[in-house]
Rosetta silent file (secondary structure, phi, psi, omega in degrees, C-alpha in Angstrom):
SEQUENCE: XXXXXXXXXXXXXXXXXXXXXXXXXXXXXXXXXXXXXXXXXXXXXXXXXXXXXXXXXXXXXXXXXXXXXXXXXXXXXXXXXXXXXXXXXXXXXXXXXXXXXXXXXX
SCORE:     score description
SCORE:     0.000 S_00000001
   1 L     0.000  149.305 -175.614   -3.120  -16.028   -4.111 S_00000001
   2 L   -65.581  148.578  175.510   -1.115  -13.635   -6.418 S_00000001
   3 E  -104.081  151.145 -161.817   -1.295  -10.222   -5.006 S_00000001
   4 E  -128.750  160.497  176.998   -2.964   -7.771   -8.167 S_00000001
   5 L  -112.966   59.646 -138.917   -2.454   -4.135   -7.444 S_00000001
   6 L   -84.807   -4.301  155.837   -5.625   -2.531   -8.712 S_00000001
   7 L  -146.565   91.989 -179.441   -4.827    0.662   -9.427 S_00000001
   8 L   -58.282  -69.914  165.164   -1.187    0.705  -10.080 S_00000001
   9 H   -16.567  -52.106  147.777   -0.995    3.437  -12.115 S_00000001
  10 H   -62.492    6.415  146.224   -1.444    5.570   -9.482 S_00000001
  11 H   -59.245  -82.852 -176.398    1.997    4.821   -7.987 S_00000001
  12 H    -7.382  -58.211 -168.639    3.032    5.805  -11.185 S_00000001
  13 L   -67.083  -65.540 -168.372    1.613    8.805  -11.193 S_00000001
  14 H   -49.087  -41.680 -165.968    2.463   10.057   -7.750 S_00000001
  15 H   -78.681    5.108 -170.822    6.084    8.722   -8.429 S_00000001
  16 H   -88.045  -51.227 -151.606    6.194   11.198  -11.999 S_00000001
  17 H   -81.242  -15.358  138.886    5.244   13.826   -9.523 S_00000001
  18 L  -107.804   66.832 -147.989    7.620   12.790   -7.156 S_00000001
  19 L   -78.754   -1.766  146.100   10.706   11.546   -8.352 S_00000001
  20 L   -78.941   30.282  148.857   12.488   10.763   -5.447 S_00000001
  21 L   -86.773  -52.074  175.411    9.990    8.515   -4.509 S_00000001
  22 H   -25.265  -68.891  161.846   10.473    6.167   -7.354 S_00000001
  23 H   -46.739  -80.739 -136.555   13.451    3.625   -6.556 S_00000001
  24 H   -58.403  -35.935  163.626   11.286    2.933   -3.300 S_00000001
  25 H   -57.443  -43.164 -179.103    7.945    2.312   -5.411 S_00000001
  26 H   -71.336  -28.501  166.935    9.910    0.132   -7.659 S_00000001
  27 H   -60.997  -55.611  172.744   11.317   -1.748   -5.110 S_00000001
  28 H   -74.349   -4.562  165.107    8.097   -2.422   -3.624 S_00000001
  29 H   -88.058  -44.253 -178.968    6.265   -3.720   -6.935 S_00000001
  30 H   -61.666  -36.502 -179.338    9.069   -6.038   -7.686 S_00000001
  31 H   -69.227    5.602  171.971    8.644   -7.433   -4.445 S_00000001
  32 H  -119.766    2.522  146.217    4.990   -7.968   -4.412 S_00000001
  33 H   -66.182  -17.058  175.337    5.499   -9.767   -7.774 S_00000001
  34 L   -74.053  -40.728 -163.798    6.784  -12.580   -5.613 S_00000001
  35 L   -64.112  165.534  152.785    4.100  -12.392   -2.984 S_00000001
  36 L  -165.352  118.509 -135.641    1.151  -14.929   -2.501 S_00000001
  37 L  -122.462  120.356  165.190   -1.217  -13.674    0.092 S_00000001
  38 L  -125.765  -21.537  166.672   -3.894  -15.479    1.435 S_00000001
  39 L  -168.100  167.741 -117.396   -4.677  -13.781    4.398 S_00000001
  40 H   -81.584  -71.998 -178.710   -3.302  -10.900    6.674 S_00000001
  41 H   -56.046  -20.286  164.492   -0.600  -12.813    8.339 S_00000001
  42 H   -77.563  -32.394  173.109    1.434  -13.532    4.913 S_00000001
  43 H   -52.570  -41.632  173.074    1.109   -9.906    4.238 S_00000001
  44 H   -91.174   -5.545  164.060    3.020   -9.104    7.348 S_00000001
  45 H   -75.579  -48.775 -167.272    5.610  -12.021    6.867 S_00000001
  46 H   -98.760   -9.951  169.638    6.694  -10.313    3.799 S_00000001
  47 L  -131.646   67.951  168.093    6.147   -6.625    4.868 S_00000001
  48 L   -24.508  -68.406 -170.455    6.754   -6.620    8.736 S_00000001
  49 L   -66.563    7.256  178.386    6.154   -3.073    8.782 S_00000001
  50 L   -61.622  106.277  177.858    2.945   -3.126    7.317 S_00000001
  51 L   -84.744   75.692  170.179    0.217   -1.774    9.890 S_00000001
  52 L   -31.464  128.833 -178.773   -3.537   -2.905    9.604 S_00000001
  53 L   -85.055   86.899 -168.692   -5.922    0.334   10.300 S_00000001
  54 L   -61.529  159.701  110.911   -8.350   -0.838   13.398 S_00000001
  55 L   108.667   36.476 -169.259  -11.743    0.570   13.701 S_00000001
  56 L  -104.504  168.086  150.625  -12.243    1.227   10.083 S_00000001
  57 L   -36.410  -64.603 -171.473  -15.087    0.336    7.482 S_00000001
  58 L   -94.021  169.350  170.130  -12.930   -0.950    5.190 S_00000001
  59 L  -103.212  114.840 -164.292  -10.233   -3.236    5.336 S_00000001
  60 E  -140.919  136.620 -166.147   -7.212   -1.194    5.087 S_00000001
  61 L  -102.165 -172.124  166.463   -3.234   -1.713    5.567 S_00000001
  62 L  -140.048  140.952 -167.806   -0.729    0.845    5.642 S_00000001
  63 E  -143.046  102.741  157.899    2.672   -0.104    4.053 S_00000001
  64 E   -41.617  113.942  167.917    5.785    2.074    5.001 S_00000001
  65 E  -116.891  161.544 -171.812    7.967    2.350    1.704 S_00000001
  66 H    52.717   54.801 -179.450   11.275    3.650    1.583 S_00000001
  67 H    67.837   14.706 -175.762   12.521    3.151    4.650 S_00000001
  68 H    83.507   13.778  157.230    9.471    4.980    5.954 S_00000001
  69 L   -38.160  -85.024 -169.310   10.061    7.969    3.575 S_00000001
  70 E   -88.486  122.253  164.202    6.587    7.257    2.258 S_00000001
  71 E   -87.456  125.496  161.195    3.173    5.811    3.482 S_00000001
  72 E  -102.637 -168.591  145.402    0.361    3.975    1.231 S_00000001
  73 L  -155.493  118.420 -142.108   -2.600    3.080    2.239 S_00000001
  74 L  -123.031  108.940  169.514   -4.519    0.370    0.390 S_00000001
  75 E   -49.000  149.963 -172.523   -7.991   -1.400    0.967 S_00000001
  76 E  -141.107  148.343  164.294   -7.587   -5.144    0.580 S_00000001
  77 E  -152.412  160.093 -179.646   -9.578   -8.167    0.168 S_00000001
  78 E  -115.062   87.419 -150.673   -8.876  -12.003   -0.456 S_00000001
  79 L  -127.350  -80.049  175.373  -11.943  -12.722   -2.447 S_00000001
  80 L   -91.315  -35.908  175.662  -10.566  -14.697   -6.118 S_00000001
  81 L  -143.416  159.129 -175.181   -6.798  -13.042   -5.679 S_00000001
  82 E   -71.524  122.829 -175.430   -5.504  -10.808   -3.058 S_00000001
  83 E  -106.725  146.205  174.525   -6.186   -7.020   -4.601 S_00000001
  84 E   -98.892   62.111  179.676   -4.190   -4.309   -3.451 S_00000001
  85 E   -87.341  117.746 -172.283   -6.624   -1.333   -3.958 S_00000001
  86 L   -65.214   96.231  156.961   -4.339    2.118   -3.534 S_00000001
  87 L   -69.101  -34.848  154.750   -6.142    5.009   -1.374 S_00000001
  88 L  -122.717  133.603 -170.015   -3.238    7.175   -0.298 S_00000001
  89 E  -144.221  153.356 -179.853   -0.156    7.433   -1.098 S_00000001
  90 E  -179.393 -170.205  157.315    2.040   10.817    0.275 S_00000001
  91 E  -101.120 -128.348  173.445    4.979   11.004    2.977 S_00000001
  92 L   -62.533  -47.927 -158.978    5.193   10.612    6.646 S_00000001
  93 L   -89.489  -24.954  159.216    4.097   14.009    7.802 S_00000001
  94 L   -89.544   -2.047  150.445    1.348   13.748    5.119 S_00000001
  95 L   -94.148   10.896 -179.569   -0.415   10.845    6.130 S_00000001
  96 L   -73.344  -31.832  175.966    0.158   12.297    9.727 S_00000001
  97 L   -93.490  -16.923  171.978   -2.653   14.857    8.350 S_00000001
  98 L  -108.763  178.201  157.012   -5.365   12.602    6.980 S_00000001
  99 L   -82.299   79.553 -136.902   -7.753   10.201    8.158 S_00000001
 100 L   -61.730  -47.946  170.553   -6.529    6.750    7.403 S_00000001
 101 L   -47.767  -50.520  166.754   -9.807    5.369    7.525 S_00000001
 102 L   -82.713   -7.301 -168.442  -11.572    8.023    5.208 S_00000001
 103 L   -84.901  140.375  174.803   -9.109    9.180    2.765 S_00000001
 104 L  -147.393   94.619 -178.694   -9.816    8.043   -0.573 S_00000001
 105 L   -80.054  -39.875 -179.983   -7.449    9.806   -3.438 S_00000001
 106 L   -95.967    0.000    0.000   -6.946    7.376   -6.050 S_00000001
C-alpha cells in the first residue's frame, strides 16, 4: 500500500520554524514517495532505524531523520493505505523529554 502522510503540513511547518531541519524532511518525503507498506516489517526494510514504541495505546513508530538530528513520531495503521499520522516532531534531546506514547502536537 502507498504510504499517505496525513498531516504533512506539519513537517512543513516545523521545518519553516526550523530551517536547518529541512534538507532532512525533504529527503525523507521523497523517499516515502517510493514506499509501499503493508505491514511493520517493510517499514523497517526501508527505514532500518525506525523504532516501534512498545507498551503504547496506539500504534506508534519513531523515525530518526537526519542522521538522527531529528525524531518524529507518527501513529500508523494499514487499514485501506498505510497512513503516516505525525505526533511529534522536535530533536534528539527533545524527544528525550516527552512521553512517546502520550505526546500528541500535531
Amino acid at each position: 500500500m502507498k504510504v499517505r502522510v496525513i498531516t504533512e503540513v506539519s513537517i512543513w511547518n516545523y521545518c519553516t520554524k526550523n530551517a536547518r531541519a529541512l534538507p532532512s524532511f525533504q529527503i525523507f518525503l521523497e523517499r516515502l514517495k517510493n514506499c509501499d507498506w503493508n505491514d511493520l516489517n517493510d517499514i523497517k526494510t526501508d527505514f532500518p532505524n525506525m523504532s516501534i514504541i512498545g507498551n503504547c495505546e496506539n500504534d506508534r513508530t519513531v523515525f530518526d531523520i537526519g542522521g538522527n538530528n531529528f525524531r518524529m513520531i507518527c501513529d500508523y495503521n494499514f487499514y485501506k493505505n498505510c497512513c503516516l499520522y505525525v505526533a511529534f516532531i522536535g530533536t534528539h534531546a527533545e524527544y528525550d523529554k516527552i512521553d512517546a506514547c502520550t505526546v500528541q502536537l500535531f
